[in-house]
PDB file of N, CA, C and O in Angstrom:
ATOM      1  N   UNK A   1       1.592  32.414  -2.928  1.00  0.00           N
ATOM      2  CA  UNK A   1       1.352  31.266  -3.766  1.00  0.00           C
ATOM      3  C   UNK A   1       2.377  30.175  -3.439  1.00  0.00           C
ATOM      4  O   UNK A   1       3.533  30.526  -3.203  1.00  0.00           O
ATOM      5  N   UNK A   2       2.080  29.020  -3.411  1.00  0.00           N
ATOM      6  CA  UNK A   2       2.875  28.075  -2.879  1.00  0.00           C
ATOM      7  C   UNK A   2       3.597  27.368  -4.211  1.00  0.00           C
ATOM      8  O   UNK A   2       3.099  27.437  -5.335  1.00  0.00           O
ATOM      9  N   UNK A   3       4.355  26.949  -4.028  1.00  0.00           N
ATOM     10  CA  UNK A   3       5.193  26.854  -5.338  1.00  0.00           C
ATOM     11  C   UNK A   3       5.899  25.478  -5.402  1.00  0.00           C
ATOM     12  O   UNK A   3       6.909  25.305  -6.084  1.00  0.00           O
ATOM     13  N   UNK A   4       5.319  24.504  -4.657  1.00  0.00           N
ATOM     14  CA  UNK A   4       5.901  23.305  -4.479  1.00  0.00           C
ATOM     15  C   UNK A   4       4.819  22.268  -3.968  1.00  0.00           C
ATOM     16  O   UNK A   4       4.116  22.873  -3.159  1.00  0.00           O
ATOM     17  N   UNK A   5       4.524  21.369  -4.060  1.00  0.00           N
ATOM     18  CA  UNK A   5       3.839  20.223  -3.734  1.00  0.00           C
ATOM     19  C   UNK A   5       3.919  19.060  -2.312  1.00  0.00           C
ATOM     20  O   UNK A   5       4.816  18.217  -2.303  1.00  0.00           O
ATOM     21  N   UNK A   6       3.077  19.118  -1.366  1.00  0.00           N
ATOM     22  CA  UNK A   6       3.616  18.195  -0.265  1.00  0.00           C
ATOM     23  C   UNK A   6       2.957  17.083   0.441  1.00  0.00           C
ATOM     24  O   UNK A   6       2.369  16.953   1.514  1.00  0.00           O
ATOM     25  N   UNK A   7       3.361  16.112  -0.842  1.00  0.00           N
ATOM     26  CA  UNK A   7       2.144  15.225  -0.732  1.00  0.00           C
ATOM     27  C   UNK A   7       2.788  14.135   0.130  1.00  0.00           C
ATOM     28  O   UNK A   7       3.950  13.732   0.096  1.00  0.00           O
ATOM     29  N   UNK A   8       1.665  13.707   0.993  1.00  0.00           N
ATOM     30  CA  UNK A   8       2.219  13.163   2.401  1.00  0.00           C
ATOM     31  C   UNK A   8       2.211  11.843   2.246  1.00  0.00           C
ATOM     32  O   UNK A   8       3.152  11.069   2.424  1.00  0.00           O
ATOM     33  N   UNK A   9       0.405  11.450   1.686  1.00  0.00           N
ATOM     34  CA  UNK A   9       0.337  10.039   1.187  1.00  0.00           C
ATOM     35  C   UNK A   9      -0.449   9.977  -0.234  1.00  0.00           C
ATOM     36  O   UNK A   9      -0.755  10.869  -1.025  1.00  0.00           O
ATOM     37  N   UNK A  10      -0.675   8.443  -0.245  1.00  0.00           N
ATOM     38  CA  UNK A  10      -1.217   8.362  -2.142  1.00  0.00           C
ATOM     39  C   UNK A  10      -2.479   6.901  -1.480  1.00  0.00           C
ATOM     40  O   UNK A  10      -2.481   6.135  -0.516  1.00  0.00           O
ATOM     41  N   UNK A  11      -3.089   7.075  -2.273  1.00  0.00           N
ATOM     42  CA  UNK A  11      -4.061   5.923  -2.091  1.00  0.00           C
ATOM     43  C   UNK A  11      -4.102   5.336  -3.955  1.00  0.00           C
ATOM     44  O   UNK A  11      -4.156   5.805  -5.092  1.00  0.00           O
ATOM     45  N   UNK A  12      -4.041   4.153  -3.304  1.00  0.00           N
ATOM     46  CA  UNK A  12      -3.070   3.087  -4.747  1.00  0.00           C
ATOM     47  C   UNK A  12      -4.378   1.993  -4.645  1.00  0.00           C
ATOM     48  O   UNK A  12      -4.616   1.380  -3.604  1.00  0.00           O
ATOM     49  N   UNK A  13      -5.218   1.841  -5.940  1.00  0.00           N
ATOM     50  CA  UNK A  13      -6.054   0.779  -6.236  1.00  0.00           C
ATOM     51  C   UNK A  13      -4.970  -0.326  -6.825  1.00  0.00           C
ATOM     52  O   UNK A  13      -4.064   0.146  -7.511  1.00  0.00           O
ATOM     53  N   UNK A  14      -4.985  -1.507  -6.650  1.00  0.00           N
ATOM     54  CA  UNK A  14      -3.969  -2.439  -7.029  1.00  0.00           C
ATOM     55  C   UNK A  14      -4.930  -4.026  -7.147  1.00  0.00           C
ATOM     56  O   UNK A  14      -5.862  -4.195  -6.361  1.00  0.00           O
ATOM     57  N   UNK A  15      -4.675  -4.813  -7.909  1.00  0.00           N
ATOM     58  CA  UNK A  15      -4.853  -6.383  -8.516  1.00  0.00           C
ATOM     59  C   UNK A  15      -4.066  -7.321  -8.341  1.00  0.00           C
ATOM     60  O   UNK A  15      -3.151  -7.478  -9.150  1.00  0.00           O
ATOM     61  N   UNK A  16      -4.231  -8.249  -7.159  1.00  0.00           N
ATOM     62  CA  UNK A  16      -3.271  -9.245  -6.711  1.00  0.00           C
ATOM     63  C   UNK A  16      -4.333 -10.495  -7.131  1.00  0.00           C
ATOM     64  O   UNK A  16      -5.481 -10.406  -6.696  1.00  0.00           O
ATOM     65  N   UNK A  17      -3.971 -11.652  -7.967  1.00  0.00           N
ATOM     66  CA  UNK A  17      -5.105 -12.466  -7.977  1.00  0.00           C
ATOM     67  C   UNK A  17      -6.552 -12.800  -8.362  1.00  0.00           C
ATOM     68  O   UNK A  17      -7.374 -13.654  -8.031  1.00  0.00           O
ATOM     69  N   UNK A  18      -6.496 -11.542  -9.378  1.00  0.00           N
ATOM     70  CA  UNK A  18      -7.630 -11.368  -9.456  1.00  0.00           C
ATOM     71  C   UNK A  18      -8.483 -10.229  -8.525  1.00  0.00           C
ATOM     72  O   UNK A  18      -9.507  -9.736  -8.998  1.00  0.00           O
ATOM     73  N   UNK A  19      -8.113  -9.931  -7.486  1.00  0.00           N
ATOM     74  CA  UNK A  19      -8.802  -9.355  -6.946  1.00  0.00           C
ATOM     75  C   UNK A  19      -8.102  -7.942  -6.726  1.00  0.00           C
ATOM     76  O   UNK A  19      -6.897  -7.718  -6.605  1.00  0.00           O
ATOM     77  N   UNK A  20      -9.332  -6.909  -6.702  1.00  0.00           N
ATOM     78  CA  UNK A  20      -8.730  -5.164  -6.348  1.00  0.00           C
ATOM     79  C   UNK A  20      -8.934  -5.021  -4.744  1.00  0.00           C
ATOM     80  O   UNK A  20      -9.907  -5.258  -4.029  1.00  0.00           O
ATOM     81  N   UNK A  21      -7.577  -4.520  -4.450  1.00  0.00           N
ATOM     82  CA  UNK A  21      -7.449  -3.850  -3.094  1.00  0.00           C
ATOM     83  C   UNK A  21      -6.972  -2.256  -3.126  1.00  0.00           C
ATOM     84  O   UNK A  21      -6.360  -1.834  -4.107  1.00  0.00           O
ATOM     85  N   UNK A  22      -7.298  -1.362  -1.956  1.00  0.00           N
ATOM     86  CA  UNK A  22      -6.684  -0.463  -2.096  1.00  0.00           C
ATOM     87  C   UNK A  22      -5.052  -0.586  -0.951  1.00  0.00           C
ATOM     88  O   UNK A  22      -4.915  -1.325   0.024  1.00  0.00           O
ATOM     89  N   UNK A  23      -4.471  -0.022  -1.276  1.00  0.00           N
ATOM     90  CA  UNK A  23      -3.278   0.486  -0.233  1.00  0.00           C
ATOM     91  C   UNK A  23      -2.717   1.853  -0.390  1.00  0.00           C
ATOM     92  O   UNK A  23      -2.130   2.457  -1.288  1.00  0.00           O
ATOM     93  N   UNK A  24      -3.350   2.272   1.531  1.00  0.00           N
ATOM     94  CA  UNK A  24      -2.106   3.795   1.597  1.00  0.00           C
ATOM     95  C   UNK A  24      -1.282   3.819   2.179  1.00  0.00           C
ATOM     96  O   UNK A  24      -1.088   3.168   3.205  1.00  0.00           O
ATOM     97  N   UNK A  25      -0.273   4.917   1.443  1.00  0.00           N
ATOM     98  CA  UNK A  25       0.692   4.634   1.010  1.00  0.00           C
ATOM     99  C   UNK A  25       1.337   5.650   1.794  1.00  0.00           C
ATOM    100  O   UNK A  25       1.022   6.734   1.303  1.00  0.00           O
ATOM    101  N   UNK A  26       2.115   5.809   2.814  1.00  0.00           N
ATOM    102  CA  UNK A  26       2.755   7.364   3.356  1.00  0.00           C
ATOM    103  C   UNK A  26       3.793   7.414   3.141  1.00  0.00           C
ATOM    104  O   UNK A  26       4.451   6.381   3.260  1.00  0.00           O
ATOM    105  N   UNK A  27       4.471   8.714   2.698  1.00  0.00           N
ATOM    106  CA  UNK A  27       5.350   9.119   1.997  1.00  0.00           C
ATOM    107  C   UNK A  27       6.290  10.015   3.694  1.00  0.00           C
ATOM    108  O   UNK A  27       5.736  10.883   4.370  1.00  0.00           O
ATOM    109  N   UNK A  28       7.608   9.504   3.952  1.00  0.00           N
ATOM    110  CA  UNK A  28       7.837  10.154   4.627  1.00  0.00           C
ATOM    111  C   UNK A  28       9.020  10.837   4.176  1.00  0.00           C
ATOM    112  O   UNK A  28       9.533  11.783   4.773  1.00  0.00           O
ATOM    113  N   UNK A  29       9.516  10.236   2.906  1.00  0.00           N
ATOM    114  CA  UNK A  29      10.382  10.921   2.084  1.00  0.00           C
ATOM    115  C   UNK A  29      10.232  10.268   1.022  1.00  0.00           C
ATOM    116  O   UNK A  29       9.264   9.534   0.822  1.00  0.00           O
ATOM    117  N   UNK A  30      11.195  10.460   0.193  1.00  0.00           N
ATOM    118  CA  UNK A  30      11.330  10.152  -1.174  1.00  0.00           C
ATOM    119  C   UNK A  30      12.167   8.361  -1.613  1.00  0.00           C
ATOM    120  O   UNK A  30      12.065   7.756  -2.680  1.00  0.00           O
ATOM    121  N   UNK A  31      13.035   7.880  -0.193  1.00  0.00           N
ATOM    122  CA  UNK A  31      13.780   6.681  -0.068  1.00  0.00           C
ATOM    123  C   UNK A  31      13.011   6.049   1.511  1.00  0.00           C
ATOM    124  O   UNK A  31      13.389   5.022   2.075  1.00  0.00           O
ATOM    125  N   UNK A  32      11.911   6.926   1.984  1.00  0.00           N
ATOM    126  CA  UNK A  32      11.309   6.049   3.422  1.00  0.00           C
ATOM    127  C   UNK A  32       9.817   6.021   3.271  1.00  0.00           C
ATOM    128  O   UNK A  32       9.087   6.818   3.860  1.00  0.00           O
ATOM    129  N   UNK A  33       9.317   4.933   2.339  1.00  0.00           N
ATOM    130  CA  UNK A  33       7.582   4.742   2.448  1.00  0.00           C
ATOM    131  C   UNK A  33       7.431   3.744   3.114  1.00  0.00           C
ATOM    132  O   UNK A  33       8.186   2.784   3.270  1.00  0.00           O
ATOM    133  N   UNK A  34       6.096   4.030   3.665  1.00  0.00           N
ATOM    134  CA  UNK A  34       5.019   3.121   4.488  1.00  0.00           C
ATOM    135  C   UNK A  34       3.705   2.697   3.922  1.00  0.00           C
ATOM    136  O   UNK A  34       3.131   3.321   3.029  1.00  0.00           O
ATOM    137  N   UNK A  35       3.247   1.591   4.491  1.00  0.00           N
ATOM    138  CA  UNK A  35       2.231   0.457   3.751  1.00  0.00           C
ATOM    139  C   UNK A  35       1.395   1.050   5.085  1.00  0.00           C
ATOM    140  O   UNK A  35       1.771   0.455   6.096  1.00  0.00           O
ATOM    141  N   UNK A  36       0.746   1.685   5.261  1.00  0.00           N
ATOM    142  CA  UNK A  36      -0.356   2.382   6.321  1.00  0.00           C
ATOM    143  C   UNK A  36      -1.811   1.289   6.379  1.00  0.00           C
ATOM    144  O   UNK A  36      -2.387   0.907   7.398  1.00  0.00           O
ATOM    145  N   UNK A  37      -2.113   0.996   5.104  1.00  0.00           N
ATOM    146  CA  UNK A  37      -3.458   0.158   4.956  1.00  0.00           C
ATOM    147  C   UNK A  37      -3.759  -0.571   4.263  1.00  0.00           C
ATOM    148  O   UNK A  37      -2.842  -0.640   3.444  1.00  0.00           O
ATOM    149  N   UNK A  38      -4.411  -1.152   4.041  1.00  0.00           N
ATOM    150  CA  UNK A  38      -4.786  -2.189   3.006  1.00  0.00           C
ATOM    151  C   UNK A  38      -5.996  -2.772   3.470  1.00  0.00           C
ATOM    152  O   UNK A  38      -6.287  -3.415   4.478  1.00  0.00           O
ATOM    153  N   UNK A  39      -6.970  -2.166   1.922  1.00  0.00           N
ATOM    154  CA  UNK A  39      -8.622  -2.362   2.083  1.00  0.00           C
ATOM    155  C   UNK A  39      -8.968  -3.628   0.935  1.00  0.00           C
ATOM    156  O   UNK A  39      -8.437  -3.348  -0.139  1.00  0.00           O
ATOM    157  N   UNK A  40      -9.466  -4.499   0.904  1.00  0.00           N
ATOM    158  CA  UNK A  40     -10.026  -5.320  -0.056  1.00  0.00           C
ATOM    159  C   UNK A  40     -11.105  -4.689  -0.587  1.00  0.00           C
ATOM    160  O   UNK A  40     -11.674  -3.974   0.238  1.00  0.00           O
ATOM    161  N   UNK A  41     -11.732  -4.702  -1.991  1.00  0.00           N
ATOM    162  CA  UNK A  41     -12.797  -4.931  -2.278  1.00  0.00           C
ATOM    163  C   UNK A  41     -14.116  -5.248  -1.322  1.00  0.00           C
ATOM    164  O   UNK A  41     -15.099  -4.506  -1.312  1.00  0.00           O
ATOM    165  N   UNK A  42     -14.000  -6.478  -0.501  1.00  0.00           N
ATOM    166  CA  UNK A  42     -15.010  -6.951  -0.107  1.00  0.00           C
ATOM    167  C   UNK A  42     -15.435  -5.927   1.149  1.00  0.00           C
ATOM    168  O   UNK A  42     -16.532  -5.916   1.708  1.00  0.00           O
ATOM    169  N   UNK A  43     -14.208  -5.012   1.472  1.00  0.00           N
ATOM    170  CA  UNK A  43     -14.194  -4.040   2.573  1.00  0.00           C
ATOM    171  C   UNK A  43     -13.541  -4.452   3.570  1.00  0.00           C
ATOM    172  O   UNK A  43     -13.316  -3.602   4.432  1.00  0.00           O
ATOM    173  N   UNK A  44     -12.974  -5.982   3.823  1.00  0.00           N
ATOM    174  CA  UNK A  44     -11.978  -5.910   4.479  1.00  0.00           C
ATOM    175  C   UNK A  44     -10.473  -5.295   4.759  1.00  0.00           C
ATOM    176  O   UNK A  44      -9.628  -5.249   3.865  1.00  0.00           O
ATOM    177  N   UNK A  45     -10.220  -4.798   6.192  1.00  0.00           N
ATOM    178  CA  UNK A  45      -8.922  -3.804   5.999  1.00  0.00           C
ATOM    179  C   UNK A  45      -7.979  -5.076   7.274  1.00  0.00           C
ATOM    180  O   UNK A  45      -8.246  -5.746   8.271  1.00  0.00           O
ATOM    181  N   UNK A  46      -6.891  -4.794   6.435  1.00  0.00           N
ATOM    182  CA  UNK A  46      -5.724  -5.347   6.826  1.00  0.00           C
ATOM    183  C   UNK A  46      -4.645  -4.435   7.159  1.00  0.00           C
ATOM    184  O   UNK A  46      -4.427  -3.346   6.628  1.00  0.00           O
ATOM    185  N   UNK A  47      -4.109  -4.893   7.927  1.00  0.00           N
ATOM    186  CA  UNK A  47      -3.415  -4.058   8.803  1.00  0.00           C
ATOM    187  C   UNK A  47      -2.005  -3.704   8.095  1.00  0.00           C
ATOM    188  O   UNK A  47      -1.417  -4.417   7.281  1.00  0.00           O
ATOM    189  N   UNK A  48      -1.531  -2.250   8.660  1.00  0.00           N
ATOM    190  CA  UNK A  48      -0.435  -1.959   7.608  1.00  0.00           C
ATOM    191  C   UNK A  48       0.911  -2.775   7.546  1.00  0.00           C
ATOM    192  O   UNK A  48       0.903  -3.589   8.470  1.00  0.00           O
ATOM    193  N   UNK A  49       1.808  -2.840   6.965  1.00  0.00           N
ATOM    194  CA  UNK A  49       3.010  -3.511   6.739  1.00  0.00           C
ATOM    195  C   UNK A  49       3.989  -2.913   8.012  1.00  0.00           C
ATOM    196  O   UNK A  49       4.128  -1.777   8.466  1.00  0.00           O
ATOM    197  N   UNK A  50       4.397  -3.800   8.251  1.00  0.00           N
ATOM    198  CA  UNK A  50       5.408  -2.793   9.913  1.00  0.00           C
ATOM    199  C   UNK A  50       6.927  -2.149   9.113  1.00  0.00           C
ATOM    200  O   UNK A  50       7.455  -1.210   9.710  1.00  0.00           O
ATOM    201  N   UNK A  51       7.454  -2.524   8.102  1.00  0.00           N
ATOM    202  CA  UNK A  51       8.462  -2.300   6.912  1.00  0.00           C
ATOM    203  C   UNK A  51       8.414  -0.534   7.156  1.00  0.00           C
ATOM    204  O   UNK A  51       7.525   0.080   7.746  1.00  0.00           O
ATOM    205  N   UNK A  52       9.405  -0.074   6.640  1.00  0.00           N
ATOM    206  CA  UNK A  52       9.494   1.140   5.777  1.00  0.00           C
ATOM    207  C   UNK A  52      10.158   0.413   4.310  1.00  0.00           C
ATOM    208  O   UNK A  52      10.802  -0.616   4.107  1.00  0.00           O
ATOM    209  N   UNK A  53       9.816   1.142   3.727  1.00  0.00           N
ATOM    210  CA  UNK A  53      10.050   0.672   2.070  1.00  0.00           C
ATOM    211  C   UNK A  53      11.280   2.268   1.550  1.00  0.00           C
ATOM    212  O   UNK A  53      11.256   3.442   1.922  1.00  0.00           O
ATOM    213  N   UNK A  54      12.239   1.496   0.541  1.00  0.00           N
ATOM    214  CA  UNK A  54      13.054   2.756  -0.375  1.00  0.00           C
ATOM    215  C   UNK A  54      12.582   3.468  -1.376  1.00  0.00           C
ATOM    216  O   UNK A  54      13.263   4.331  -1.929  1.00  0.00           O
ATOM    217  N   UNK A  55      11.030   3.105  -1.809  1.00  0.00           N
ATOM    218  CA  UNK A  55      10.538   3.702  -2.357  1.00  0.00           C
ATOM    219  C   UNK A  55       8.713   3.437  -2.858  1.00  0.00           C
ATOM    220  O   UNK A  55       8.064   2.408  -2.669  1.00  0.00           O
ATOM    221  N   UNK A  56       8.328   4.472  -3.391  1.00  0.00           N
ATOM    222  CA  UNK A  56       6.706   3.975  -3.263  1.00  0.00           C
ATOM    223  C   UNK A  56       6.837   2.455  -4.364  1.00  0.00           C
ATOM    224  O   UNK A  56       6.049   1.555  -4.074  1.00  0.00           O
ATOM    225  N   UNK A  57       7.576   2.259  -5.293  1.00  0.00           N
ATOM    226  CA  UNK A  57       7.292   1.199  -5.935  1.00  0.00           C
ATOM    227  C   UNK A  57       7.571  -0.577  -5.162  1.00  0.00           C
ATOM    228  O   UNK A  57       6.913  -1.612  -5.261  1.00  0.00           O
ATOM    229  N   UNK A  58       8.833  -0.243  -4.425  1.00  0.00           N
ATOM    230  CA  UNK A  58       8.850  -1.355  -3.412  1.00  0.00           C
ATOM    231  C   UNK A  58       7.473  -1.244  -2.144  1.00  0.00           C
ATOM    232  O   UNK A  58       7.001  -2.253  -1.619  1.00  0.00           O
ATOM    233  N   UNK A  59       7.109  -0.152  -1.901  1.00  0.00           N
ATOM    234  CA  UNK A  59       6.137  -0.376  -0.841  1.00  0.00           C
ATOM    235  C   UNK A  59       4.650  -0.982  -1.620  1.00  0.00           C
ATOM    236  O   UNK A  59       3.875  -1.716  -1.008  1.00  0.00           O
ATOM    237  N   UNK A  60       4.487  -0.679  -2.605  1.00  0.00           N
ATOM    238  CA  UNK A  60       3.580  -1.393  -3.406  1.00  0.00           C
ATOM    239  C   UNK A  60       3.288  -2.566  -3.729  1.00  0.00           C
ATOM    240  O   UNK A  60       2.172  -3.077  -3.817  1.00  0.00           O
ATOM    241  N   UNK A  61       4.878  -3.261  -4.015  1.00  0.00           N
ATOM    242  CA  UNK A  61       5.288  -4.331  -4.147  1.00  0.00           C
ATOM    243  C   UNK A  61       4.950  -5.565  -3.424  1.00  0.00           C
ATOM    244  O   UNK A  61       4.551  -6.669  -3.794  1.00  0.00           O
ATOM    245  N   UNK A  62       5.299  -4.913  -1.985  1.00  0.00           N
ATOM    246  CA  UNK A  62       5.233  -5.380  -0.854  1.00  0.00           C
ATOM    247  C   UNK A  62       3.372  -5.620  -0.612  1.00  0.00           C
ATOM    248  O   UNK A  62       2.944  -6.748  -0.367  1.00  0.00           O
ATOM    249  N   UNK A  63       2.410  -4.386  -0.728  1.00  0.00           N
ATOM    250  CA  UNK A  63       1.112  -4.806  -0.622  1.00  0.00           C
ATOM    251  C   UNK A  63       0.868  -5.163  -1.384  1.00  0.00           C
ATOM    252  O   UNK A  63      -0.188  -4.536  -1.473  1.00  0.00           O
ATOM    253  N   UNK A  64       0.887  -5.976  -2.564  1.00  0.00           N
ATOM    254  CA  UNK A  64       0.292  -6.654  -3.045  1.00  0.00           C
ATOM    255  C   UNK A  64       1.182  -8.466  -2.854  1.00  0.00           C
ATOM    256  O   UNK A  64       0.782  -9.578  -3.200  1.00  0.00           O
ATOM    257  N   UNK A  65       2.194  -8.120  -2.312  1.00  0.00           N
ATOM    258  CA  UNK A  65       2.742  -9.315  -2.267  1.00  0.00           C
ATOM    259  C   UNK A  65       2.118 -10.046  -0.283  1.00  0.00           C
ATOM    260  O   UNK A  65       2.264 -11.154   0.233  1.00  0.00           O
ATOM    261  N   UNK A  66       1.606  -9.049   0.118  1.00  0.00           N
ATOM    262  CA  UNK A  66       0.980  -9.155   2.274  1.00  0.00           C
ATOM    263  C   UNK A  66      -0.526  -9.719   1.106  1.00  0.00           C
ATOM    264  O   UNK A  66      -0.782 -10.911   0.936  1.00  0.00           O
ATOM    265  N   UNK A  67      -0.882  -9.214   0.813  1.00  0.00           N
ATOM    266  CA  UNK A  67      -2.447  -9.342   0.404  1.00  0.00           C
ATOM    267  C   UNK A  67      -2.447 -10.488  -0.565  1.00  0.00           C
ATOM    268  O   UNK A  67      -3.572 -10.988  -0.551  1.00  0.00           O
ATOM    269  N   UNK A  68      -1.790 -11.002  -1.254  1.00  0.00           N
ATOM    270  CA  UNK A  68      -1.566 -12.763  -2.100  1.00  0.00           C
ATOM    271  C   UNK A  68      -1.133 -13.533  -1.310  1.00  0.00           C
ATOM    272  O   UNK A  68      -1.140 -14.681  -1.753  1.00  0.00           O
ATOM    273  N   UNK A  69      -0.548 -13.391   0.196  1.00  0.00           N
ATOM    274  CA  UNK A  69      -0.235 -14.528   0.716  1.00  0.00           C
ATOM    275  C   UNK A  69      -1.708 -14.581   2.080  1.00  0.00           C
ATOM    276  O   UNK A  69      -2.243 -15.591   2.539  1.00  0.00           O
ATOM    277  N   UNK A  70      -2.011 -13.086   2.416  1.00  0.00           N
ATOM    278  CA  UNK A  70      -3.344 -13.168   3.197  1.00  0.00           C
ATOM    279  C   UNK A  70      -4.587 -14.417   2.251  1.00  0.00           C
ATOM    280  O   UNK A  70      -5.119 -15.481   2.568  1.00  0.00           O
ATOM    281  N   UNK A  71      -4.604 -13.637   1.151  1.00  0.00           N
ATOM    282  CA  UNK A  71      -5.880 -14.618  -0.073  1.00  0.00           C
ATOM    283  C   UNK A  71      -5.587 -15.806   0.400  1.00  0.00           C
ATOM    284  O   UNK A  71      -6.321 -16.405   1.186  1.00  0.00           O
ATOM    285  N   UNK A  72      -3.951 -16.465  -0.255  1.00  0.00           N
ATOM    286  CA  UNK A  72      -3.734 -17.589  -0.330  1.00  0.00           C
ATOM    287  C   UNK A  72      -4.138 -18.822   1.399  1.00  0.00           C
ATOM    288  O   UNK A  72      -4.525 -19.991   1.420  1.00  0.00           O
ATOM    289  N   UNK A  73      -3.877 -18.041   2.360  1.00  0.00           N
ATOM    290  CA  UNK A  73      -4.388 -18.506   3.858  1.00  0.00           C
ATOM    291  C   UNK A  73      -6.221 -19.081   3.994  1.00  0.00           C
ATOM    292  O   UNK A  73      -6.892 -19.924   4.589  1.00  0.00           O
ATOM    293  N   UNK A  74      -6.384 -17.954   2.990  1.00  0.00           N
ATOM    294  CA  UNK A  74      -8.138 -17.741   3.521  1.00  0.00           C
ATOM    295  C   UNK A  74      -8.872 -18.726   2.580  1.00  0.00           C
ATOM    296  O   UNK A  74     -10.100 -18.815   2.569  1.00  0.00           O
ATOM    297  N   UNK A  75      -7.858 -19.637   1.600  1.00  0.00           N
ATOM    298  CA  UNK A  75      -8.239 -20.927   1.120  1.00  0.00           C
ATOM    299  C   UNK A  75      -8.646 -20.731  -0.326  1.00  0.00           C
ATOM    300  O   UNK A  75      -9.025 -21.691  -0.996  1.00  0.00           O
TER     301      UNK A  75
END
């Protein structure tokens, strides 16, 4: 029986603007996450963040802050 949990990544629905995107999220420790993807609603995917992040809440941070300045471009 395995007695511990080893979760690698998380897939995060998130609201920048009005609008829902998803972003995954890889966990390569507990102080080194990665922004792997980022899907819009409309089904557009944007490419991951090149960053490692100190934690899943800054890497979150971060996709929704790539995906409000992508919106803001696209007019």
């Amino acid at each position: 029986m395995v007695e511990y949990e080893d979760i690698r990544s998380r897939e995060a629905q998130l609201y920048v603007l009005g609008r829902r995107f998803g972003a995954t999220i890889w966990l390569n420790s507990a102080e080194d996450v990665e922004v792997r993807g980022l899907t819009l609603e409309t089904g557009e995917v944007l490419p991951g963040l090149p960053d490692h992040f100190p934690s899943q809440e800054a890497a979150l941070e971060a996709a929704r802050d790539a995906v409000s300045v992508w919106l803001d471009q696209q007019g």
